[in-house]
N, C-alpha and C positions, 0 to 999 in steps of 0.2 A: 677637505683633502684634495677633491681634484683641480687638477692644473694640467691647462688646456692640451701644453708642449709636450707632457710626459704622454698622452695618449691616442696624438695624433700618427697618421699613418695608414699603410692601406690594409685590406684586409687581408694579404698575404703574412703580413708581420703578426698577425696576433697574439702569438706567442710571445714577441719580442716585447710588446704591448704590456702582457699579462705579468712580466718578469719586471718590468719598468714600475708598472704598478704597484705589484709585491714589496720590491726593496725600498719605493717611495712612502708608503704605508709606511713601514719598519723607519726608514730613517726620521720621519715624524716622528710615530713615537717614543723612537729612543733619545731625541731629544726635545722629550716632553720633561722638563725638571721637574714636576710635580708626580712624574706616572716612576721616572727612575729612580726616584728616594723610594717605591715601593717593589721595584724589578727590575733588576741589574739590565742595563742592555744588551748584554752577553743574552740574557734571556728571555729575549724579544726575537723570534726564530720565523723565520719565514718555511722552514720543512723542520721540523724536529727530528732527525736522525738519530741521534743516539740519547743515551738517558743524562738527564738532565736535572740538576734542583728544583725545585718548589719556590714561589709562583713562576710561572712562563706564560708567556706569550704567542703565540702559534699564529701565525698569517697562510691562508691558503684560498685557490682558486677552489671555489665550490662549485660554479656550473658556468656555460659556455652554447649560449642558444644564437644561433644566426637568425634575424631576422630579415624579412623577405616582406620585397612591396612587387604583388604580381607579379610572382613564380620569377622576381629577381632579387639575390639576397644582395641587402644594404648597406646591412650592420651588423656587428657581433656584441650581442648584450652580456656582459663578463661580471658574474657575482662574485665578490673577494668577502670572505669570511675571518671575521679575528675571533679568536677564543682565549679567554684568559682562564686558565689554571693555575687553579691554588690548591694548599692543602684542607682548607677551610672555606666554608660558605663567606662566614662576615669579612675575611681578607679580600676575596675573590669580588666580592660585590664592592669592598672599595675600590679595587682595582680598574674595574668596569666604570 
């Protein structure tokens, strides 16, 4: 999934960075034909705000550590988390 272009940038933009990421994530997936015969890409969500059918897809920033080479930070290491949600175990794990 990564591509060099969507995550370049400096480390003021992070944010911008992180949001880039997110909906780049989500548009893979949602045209993944083999993932969308099993979850609508309506419900493939990068924030889940309100309620929603069974199975979904949830994309979200889980943590955001700056790293630092001698008391100068570098980089910012950005964990992106996918969760799939089903109503069922054996749906869920095909999904996965």
């Amino acid at each position: 999934l990564y591509e060099k272009s969507i995550f370049e940038g400096s480390r003021r933009s992070i944010w911008t960075i992180i949001i880039k990421a997110n909906k780049y994530i989500r548009n893979v997936l949602a045209d993944d034909e083999n993932l969308t015969e099993l979850v609508k890409p309506d419900n493939i969500k990068v924030m889940v705000l309100q309620p929603t059918t069974f199975p979904f897809i949830s994309v979200r920033r889980s943590a955001l550590e700056t790293v630092y080479n001698k008391d100068i930070p570098t980089e910012d290491l950005v964990t992106i988390e996918i969760t799939v949600v089903a109503n069922n175990y054996s749906s869920g794990m095909e999904i996965a």
